[in-house]
ROTOR-977924 format. One record per atom (N, C-alpha, C): residue in one letter; atom name; x, y, z. Coordinates in nm, 3 decimals, padded with zeros to 5 digits. Layout:
N
  code  site       xx       yy       zz
     a    CA        X        Y        Z
...
***
This chain:
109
  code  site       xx       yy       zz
     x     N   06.970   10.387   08.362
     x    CA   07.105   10.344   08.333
     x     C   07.206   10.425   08.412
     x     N   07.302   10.341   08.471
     x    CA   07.426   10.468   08.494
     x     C   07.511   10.459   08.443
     x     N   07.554   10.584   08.462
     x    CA   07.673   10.652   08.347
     x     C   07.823   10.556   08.438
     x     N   07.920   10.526   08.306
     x    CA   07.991   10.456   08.353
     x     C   08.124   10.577   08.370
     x     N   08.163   10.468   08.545
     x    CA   08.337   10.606   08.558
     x     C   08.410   10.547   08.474
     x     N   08.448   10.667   08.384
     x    CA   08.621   10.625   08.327
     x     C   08.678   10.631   08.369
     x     N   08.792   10.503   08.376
     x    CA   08.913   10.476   08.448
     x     C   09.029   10.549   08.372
     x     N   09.129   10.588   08.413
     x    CA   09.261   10.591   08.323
     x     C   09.381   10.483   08.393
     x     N   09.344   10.338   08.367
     x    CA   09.434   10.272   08.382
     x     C   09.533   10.251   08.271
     x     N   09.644   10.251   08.290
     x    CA   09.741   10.265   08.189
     x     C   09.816   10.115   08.153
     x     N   09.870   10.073   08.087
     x    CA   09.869   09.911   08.091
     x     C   10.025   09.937   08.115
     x     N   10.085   09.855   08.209
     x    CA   10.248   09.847   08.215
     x     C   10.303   09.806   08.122
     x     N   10.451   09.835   08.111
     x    CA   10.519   09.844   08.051
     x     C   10.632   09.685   08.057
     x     N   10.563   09.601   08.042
     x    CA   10.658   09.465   08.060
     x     C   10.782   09.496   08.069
     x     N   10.825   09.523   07.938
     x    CA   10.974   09.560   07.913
     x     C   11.011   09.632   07.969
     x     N   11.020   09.764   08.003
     x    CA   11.098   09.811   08.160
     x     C   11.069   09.765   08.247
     x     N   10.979   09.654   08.315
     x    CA   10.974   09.642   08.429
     x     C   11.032   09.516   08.464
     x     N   11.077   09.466   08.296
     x    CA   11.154   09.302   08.304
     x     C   11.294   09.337   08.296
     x     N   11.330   09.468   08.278
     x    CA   11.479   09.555   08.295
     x     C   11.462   09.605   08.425
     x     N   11.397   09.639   08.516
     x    CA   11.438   09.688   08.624
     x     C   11.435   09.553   08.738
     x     N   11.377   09.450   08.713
     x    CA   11.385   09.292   08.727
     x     C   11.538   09.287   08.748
     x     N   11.599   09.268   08.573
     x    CA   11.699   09.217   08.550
     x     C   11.814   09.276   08.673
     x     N   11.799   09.398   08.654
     x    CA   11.891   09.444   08.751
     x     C   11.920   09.415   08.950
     x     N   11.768   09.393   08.959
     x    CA   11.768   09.339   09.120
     x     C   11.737   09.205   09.158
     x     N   11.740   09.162   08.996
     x    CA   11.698   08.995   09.013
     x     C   11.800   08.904   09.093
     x     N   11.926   08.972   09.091
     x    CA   12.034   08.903   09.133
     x     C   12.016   08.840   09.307
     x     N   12.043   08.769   09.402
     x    CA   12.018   08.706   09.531
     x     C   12.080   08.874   09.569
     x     N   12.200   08.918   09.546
     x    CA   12.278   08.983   09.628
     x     C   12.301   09.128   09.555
     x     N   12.221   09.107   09.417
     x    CA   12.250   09.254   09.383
     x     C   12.205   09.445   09.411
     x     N   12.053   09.367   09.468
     x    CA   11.988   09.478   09.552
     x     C   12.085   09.567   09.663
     x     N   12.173   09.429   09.752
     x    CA   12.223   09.475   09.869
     x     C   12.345   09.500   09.829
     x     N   12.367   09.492   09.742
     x    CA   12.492   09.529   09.709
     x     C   12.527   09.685   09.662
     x     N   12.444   09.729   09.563
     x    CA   12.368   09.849   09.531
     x     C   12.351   09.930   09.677
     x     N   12.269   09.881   09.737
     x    CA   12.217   09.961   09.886
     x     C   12.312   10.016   09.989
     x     N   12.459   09.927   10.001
     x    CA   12.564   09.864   10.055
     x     C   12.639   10.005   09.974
     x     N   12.658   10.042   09.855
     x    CA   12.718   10.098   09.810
     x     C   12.727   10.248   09.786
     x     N   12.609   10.251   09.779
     x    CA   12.513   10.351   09.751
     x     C   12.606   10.504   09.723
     x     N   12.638   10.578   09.738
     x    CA   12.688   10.704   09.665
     x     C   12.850   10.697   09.708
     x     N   12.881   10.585   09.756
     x    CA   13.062   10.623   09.779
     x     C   13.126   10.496   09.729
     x     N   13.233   10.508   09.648
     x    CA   13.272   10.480   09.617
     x     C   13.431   10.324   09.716
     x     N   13.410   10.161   09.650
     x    CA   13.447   10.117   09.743
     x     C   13.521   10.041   09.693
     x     N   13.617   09.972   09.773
     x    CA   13.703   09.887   09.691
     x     C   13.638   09.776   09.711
     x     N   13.666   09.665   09.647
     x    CA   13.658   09.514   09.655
     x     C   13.624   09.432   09.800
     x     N   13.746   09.464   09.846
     x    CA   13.794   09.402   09.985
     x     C   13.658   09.457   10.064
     x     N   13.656   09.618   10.052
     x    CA   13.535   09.651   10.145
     x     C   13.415   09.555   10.141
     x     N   13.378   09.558   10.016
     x    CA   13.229   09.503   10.023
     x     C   13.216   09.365   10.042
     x     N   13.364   09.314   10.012
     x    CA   13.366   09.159   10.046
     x     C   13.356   09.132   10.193
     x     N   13.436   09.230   10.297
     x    CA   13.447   09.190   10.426
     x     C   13.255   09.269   10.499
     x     N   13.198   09.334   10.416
     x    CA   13.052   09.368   10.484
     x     C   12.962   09.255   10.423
     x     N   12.998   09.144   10.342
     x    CA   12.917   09.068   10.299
     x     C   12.943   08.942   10.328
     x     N   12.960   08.867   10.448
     x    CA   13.041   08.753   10.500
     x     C   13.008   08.630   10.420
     x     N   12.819   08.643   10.448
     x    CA   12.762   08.539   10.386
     x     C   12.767   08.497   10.208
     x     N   12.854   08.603   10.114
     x    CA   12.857   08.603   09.997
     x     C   13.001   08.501   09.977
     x     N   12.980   08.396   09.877
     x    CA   13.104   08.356   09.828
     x     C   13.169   08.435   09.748
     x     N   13.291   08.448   09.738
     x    CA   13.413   08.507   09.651
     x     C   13.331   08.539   09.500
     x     N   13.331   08.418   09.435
     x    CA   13.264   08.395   09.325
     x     C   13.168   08.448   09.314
     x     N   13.076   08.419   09.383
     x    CA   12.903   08.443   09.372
     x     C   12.923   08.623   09.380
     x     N   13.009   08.697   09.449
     x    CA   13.020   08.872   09.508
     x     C   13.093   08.901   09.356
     x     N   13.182   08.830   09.308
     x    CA   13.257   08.874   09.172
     x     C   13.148   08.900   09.064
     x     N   13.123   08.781   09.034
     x    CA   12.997   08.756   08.929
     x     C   12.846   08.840   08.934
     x     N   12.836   08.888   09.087
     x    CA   12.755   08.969   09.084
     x     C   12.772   09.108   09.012
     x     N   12.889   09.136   09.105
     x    CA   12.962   09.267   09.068
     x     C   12.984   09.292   08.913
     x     N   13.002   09.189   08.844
     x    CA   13.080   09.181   08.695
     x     C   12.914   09.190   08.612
     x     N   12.803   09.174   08.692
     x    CA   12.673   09.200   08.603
     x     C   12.616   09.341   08.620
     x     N   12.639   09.369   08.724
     x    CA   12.604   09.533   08.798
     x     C   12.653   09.611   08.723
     x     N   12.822   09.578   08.661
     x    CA   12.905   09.652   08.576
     x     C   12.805   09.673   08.415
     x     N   12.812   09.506   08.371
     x    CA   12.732   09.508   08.237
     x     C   12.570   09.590   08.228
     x     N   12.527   09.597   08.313
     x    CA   12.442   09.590   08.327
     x     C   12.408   09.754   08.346
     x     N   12.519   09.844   08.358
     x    CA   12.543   09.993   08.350
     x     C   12.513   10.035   08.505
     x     N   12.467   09.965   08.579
     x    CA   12.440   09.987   08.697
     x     C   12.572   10.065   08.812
     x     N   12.680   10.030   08.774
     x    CA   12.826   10.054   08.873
     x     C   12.920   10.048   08.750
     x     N   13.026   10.140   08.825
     x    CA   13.155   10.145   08.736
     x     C   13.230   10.082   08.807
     x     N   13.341   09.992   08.722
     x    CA   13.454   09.934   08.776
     x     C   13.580   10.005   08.780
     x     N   13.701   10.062   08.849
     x    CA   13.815   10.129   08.811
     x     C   13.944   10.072   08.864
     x     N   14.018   10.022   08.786
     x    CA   14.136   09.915   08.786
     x     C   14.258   10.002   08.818
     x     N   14.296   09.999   08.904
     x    CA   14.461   10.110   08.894
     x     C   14.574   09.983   08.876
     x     N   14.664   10.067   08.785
     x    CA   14.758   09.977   08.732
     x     C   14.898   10.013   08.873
     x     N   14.866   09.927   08.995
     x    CA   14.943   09.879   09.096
     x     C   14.984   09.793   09.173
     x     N   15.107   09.745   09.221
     x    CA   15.065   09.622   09.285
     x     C   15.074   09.662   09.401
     x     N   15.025   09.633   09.508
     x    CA   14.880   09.434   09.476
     x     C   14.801   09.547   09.360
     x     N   14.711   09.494   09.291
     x    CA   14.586   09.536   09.261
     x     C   14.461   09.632   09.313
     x     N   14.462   09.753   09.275
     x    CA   14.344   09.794   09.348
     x     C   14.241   09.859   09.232
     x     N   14.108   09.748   09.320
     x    CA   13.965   09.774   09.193
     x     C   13.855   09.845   09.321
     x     N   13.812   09.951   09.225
     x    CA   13.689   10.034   09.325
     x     C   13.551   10.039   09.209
     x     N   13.463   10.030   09.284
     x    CA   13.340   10.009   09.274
     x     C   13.236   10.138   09.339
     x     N   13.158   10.178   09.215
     x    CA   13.074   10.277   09.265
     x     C   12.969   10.309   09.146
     x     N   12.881   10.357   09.175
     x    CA   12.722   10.375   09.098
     x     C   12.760   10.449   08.985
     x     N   12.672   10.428   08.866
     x    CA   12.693   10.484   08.755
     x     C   12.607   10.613   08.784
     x     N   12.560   10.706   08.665
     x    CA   12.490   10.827   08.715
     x     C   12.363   10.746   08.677
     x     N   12.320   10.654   08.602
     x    CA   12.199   10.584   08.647
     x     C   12.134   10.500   08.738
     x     N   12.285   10.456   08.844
     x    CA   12.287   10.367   08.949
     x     C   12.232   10.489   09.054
     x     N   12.273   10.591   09.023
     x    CA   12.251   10.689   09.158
     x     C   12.104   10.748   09.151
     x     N   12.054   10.701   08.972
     x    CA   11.949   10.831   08.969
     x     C   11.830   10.667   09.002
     x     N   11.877   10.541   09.015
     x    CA   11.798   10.442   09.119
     x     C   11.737   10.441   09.238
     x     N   11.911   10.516   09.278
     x    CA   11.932   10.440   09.427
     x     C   11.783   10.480   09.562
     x     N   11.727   10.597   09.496
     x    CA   11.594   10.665   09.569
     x     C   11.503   10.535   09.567
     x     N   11.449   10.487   09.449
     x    CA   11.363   10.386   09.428
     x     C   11.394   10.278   09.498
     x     N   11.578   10.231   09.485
     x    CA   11.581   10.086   09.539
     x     C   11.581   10.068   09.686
     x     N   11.560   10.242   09.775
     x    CA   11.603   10.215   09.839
     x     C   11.450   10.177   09.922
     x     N   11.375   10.247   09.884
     x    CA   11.192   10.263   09.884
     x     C   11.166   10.061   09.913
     x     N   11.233   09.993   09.800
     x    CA   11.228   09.871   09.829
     x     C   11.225   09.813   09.974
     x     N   11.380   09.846   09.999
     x    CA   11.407   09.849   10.150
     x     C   11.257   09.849   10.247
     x     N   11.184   09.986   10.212
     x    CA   11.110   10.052   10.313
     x     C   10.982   09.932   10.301
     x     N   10.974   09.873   10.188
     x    CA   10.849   09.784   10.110
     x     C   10.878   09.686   10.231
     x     N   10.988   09.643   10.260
     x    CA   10.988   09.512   10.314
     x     C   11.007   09.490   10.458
     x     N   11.013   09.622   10.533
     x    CA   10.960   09.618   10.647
     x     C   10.850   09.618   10.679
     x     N   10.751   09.689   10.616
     x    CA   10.557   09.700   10.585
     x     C   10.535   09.530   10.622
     x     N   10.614   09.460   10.583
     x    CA   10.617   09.243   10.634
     x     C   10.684   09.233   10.717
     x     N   10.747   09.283   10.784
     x    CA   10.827   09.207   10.923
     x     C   10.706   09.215   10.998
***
């Protein structure tokens, strides 16, 4: 008879891994994150580095990134309006991993 190897496979964790999903599930939220990454930006910026994003579709993203604890939003009471955008301290303690993504998807070009 042989002796059998024990494995230590560990079984994943659905639920964080259907939360770390949620967060890059978005078409544009990965690059948006990546795009952003430790400095802090206004609106206009990330709208004019993202040509191919509609108005809407870059808002709505942005407005889930927020819920979603990923980025802070900060509204100054001026006119015109100015809103800046930048990583929460859990967006930053990501940004290593999401960026590893990045590196995943050249390994396919």
């Amino acid at each position: 008879m042989q002796k059998e190897e024990s494995t230590s496979f560990t079984q994943p964790d659905y639920t964080l891994i259907r939360k770390a999903l949620e967060i890059v599930s978005g078409k544009w939220r990965l690059y948006i994150i990546l795009l952003v990454g430790e400095e802090t930006w206004r609106y206009s910026q990330i709208s004019d580095r993202m040509p191919a994003v509609s108005e809407k579709v870059l808002a709505g993203e942005l407005k889930a990134l927020v819920a979603l604890g990923v980025m802070d939003r900060k509204v100054y009471a001026q006119i015109p309006p100015r809103v800046e955008y930048s990583l929460t301290a859990k967006g930053l303690q990501a940004l290593p991993i999401l960026e590893k993504l990045e590196k995943l998807g050249q390994l396919f070009i």
